[in-house]
N, C-alpha and C positions, 0 to 999 in steps of 0.2 A: 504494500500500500504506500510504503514512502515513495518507492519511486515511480509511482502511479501507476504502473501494470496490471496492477488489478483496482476496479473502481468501488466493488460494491461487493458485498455475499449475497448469495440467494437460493433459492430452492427452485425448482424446475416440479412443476403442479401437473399429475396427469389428466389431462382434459376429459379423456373418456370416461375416465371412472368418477367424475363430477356431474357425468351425465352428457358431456358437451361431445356429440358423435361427429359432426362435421363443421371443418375448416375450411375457407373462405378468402383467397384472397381476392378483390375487386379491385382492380382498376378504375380510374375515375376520371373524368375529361371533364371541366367546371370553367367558369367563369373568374379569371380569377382577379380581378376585381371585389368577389363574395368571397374569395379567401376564407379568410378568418372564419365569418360566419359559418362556411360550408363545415370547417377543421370543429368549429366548436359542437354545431348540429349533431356533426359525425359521432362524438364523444356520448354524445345524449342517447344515445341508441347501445340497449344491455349488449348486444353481442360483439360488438365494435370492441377490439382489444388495442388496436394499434396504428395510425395514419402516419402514413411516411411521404415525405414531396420528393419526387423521384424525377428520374429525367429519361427520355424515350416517349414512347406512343400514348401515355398518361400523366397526368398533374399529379395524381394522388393516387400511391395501392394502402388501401385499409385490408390489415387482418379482422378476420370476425368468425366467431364460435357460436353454432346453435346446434341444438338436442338432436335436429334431424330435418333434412333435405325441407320441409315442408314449413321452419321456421325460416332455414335460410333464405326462401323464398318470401315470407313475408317481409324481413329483416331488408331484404333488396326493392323489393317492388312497393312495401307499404311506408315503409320509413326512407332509406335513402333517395330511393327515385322522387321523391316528394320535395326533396330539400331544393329551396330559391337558388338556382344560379349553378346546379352539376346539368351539364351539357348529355353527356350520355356513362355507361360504367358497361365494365365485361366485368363478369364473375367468374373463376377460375377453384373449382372446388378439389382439395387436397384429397388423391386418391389412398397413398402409402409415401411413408417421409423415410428419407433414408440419410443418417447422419455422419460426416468425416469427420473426425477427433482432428481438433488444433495439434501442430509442430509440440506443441509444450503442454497438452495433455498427455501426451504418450508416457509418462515414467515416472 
């Protein structure tokens, strides 16, 4: 921690066994001029875990977790697609994750 390499501790939450069966990354194409407001809107919505400003063929990928395909969908269509000023979004649902250990986890 002194020489900042490591930021924080934490624990790593199994999603599934909380109930939350599918993940969710959306891309988002917005106005961005409603910036802010879109980023804050996005927070307000339970399944929204994470908004990230990215650069490529979207403004914004939000991570988002619901119990099952049929939340996710409302999650997309009742809530995000609603918010003032997102132009359009692609949904991209995580099939299976498959993880590489960092250089300096190894040992």
């Amino acid at each position: 921690m002194k020489k900042k390499l490591i930021e924080r501790f934490t624990i790593e939450v199994n999603n599934k066994e909380l109930g939350y069966g599918v993940k969710s990354l959306t891309g988002i194409n917005m106005d961005s001029k409603k910036r802010d407001n879109i980023i804050q809107e996005l927070f307000k919505i339970s399944g929204v875990r994470e908004v990230s400003e990215v650069t490529g063929r979207f403004d914004i990928l939000v991570t988002m977790y619901a119990e099952n395909l049929n939340q996710m969908y409302r999650i997309v269509s009742d809530n995000i697609g609603k918010i003032d000023g997102i132009i359009g979004s692609e949904s991209f649902i995580e099939m299976k994750t498959r993880t590489k250990q960092m250089p300096y986890m190894l040992e």
